[in-house]
N, C-alpha and C positions, 0 to 999 in steps of 0.2 A: 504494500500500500504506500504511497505518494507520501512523505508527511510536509505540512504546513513549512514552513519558515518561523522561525523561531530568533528572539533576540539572542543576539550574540553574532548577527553576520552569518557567514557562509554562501555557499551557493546555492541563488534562489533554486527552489524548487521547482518544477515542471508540471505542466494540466493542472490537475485537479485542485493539488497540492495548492499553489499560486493563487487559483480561484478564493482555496477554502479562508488563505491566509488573506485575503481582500475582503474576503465579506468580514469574518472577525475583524477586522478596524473598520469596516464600514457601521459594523452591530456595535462598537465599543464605542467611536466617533458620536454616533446617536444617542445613545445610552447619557454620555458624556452632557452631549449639547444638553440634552433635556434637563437633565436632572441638576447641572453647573450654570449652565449659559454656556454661550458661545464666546463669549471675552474670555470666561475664566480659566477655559479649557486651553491649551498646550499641548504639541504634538508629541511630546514626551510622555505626557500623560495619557493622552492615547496610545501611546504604544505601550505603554507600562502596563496596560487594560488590558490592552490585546494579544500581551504576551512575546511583543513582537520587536525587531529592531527597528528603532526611529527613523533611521534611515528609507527604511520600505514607505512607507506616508509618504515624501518625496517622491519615492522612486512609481509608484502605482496613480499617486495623486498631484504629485507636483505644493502639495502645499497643504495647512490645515482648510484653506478656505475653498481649495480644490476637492477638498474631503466633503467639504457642507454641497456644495453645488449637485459632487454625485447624490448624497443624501436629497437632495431636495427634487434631482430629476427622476428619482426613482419613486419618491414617499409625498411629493409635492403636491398640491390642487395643479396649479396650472402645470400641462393644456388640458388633466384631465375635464375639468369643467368645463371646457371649453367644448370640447367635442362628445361627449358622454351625456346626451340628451337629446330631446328632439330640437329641431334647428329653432323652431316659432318660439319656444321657450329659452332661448341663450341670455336674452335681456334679465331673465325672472331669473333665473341659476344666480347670472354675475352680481342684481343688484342684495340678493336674498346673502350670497358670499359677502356683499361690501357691508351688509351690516349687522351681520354674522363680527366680524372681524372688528366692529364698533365695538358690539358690545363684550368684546374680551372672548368670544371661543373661537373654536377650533383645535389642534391635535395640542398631544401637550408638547412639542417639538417646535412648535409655533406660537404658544403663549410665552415659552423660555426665550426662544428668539427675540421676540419682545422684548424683552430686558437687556438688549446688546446691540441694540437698533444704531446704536452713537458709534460703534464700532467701527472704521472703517475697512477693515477686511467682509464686514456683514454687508456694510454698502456698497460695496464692490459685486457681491454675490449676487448681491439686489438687482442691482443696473445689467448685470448681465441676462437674468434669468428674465429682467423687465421683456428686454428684447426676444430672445431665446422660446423663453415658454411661453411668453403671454403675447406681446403684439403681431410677432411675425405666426402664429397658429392662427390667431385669430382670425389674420389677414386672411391666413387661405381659405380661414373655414368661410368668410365673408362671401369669398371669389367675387366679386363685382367692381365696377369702377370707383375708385379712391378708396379698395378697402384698406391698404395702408394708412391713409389718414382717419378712418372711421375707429380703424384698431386705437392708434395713438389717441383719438377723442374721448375712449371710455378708459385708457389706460392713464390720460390723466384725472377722470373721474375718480378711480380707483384709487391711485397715489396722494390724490387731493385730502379724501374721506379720511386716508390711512395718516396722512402729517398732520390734522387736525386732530386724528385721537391721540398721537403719539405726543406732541408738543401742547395740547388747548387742554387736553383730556373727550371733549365732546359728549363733557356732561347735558346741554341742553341738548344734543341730537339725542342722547339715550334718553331721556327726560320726555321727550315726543313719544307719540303714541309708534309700538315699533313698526306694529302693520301699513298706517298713514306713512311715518320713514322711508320703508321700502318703498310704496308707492312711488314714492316721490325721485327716490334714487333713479327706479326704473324710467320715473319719465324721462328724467335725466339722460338714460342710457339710450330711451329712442329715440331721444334729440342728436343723439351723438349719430346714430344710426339714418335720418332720413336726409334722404339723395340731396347733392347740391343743383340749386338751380344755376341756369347760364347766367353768367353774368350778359346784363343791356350793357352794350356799347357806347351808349351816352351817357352812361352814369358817369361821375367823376372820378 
């Protein structure tokens, strides 16, 4: 049988073995975020978890914040939400997500998260997965003309929502009735969503 890799160095292991040893820090990396934060955590300390040499984090992930990204494209909302419904309903998913994410839930990987937001290896995560998982899916699932711009329209809805509860708190939106909230988000969302008219040539 293949065995893992193990701290101490040597030569990585082959197939199975290399897999088993990537998901054990991808299991430990998680574990970590949730339970510490993502500040507090250290890729030493992940590997200390994972039984593993520090080095391998590097070598499989290129970094700790390389390590959250894969956690987040594996275990993440986005695109599943995006694409994991019927089309007519994408508006109701995303606006019922944005204040889902108001009022403090979601996975417990995600409320920890929270607490590291000021991070900037987390903001870094952020800006990329912005692009990655959420506007450029969206775009396609749109397919229509300007869905590039339509993506970015609710994507700054979304970010909007999210820097008011992170910096304001967004006690008076939680304070609103949540069902009227949503509504409103959603209107929001189909505003982001309805076609541009031509511009008149005589406007100024």
């Amino acid at each position: 049988m293949e065995r893992p890799e193990v701290a101490g160095g040597g030569a990585p292991a082959p197939g199975r073995g290399r897999e088993a040893t990537r998901e054990r820090i991808l299991t430990s990396a998680k574990e970590l975020f949730t339970s510490e934060g993502f500040g507090s955590v250290s890729s030493r300390m992940i590997a200390s978890h994972a039984g593993v040499n520090v080095a391998l984090i590097n070598r499989y992930f290129g970094s700790k914040a390389g390590l959250l990204t894969e956690i987040l494209r594996e275990d993440g909302v986005f695109p599943k939400l995006i694409t994991e419904g019927p089309p007519e309903l994408l508006t109701r998913r995303l606006a019922e997500h944005i204040v889902s994410r108001l009022y403090g839930e979601g996975t417990r990987l995600q409320r920890a998260l929270d607490h590291s937001a000021g991070d900037p290896d987390l903001q870094s995560v952020y800006q990329g997965r912005l692009k990655t998982a959420f506007i450029e899916p969206l775009a396609v699932y749109l397919d229509r003309e300007n869905s590039r711009v339509h993506a970015s329209l609710i994507a700054a809805v979304m970010l909007g929502m999210g820097r008011v509860r992170r910096i304001e708190g967004g006690d008076a939106l939680r304070a609103h009735d949540r069902e009227q909230l949503t509504e409103r988000v959603l209107a929001l969302l189909e505003l982001c969503l309805a076609d541009f008219g031509t511009p008149d040539p005589d406007d100024p």
